[in-house]
C-alpha positions as CSV (number, residue, x, y, z in Angstrom):
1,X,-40.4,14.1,6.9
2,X,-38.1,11.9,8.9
3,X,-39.6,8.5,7.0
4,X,-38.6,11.0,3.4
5,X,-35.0,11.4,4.6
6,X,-34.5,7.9,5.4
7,X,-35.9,6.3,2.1
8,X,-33.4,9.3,0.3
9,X,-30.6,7.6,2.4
10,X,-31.4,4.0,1.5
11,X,-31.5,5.3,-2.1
12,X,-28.2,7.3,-2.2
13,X,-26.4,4.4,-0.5
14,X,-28.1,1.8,-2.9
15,X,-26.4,4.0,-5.9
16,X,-23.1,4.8,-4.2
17,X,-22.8,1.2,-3.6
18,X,-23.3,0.3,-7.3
19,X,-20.6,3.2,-8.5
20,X,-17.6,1.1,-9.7
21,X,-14.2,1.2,-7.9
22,X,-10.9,0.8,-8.5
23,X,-9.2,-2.4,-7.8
24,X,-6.0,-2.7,-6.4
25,X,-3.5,-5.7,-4.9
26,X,0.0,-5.1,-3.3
27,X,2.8,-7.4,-4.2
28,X,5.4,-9.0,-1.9
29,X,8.0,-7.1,-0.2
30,X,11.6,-7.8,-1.1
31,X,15.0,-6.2,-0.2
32,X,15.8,-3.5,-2.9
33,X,19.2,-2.0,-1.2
34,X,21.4,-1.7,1.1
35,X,22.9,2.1,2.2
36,X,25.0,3.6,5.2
37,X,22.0,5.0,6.3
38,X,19.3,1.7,6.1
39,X,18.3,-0.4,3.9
40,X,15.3,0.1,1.6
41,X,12.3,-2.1,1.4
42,X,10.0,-2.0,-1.9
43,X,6.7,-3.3,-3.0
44,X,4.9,-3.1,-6.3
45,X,1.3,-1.7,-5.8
46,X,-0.7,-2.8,-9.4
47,X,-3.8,-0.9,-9.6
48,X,-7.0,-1.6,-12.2
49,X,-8.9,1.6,-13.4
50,X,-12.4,0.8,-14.6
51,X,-13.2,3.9,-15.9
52,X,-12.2,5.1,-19.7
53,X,-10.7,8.5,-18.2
54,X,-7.8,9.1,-15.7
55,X,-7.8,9.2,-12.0
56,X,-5.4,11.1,-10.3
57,X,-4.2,9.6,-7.2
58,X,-4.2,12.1,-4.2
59,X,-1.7,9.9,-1.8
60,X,-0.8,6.9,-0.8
61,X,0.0,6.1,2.8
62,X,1.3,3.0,4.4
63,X,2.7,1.5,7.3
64,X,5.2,-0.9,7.7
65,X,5.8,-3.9,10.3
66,X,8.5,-6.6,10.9
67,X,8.4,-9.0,13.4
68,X,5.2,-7.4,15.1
69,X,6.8,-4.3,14.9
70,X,6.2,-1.0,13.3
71,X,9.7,-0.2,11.6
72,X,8.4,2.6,9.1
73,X,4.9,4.6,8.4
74,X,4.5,7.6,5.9
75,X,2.8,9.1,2.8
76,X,3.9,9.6,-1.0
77,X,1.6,13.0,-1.7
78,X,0.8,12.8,-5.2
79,X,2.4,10.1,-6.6
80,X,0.6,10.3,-10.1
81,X,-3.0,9.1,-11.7
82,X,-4.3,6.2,-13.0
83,X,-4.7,5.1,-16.9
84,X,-7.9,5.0,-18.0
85,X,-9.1,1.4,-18.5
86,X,-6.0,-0.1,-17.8
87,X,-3.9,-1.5,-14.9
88,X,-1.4,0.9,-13.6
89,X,2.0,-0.1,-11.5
90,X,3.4,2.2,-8.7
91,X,6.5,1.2,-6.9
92,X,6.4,1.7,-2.9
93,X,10.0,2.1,-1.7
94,X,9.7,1.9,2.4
95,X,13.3,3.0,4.2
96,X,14.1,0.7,6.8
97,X,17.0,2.7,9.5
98,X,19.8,0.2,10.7
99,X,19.1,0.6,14.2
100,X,15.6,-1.1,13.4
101,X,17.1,-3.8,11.2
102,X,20.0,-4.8,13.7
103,X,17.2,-5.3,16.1
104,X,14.9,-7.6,13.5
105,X,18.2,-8.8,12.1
106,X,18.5,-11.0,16.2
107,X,14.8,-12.5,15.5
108,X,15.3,-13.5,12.3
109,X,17.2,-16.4,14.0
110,X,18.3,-19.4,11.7
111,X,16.3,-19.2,8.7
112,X,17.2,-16.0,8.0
113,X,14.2,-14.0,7.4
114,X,11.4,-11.9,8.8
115,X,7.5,-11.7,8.9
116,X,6.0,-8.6,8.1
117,X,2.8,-7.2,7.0
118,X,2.2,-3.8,4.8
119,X,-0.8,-1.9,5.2
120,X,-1.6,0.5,2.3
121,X,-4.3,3.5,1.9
122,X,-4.6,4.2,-1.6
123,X,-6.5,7.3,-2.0
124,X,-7.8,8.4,-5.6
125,X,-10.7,11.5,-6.4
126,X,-13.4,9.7,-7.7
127,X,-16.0,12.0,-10.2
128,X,-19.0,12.3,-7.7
129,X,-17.9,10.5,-4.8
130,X,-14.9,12.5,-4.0
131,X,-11.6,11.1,-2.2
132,X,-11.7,7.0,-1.9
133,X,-9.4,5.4,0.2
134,X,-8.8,1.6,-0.9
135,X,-7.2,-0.1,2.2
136,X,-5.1,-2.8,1.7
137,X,-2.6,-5.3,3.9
138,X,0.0,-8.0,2.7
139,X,1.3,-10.3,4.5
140,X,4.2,-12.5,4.3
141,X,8.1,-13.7,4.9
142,X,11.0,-10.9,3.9
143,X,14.0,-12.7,3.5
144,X,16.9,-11.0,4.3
145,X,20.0,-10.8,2.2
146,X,22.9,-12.9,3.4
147,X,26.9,-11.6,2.8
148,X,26.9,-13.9,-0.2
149,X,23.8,-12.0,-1.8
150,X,25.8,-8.9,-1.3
151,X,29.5,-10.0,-2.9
């Protein structure tokens, strides 16, 4: 009985494995504005749907760090679904308070920008595999506005 179970193991996880996914890639972060209250960060997530029929997107959830530290975390609930057979674009604004920033803003040091690395869970309700989470991480240099970008 136990040798049965294990063969109907291997074969589900032969077929779940075969069961095409969407693909997904996280453009670089940039500077979008600049409030009273913070500043806003903002990344483009693109996202390819394989299948012919829409997939609704349950969340997305991300986390946010600059300079080795985590400035921002949270989750957009429902942000929308995917086209079917085509790539779909969803913007990822990330607000960033000023008492963070004016911290950073001391290591950023002469050339004026920061590293920082975005980690993204993309979670979509697949037909018969249910919620898939597609993780994904960028990483890279934010450069920071200088008083000339701003005027």
């Amino acid at each position: 009985m136990a040798q049965m179970m294990d063969k109907a193991k291997g074969f589900l996880a032969e077929k779940v494995a075969g069961v095409k996914k969407p693909e997904a890639d996280l453009s670089d972060m940039s500077v979008k504005s600049v409030g009273r209250d913070g500043a806003t960060l903002g990344g483009r997530l693109d996202v390819r749907n394989p299948y012919s029929h829409t997939i609704p997107i349950c969340e997305i959830s991300y986390s946010l760090k600059l300079a080795g530290r985590e400035v921002a975390s949270g989750t957009m609930p429902d942000p929308g679904s995917l086209a079917g057979d085509d790539t779909t674009s969803l913007d990822l604004p990330v607000k960033v308070p000023y008492d963070f920033l004016v911290s950073l803003v001391k290591d950023a040091g002469r050339d004026w920008d920061l590293d920082y690395e975005m980690r993204v869970g993309l979670t979509v309700d697949l037909p018969v595999l249910g919620n898939f989470t597609l993780p994904l991480t960028k990483a890279g240099e934010l450069k920071l506005p200088t008083l000339s970008d701003m005027f």
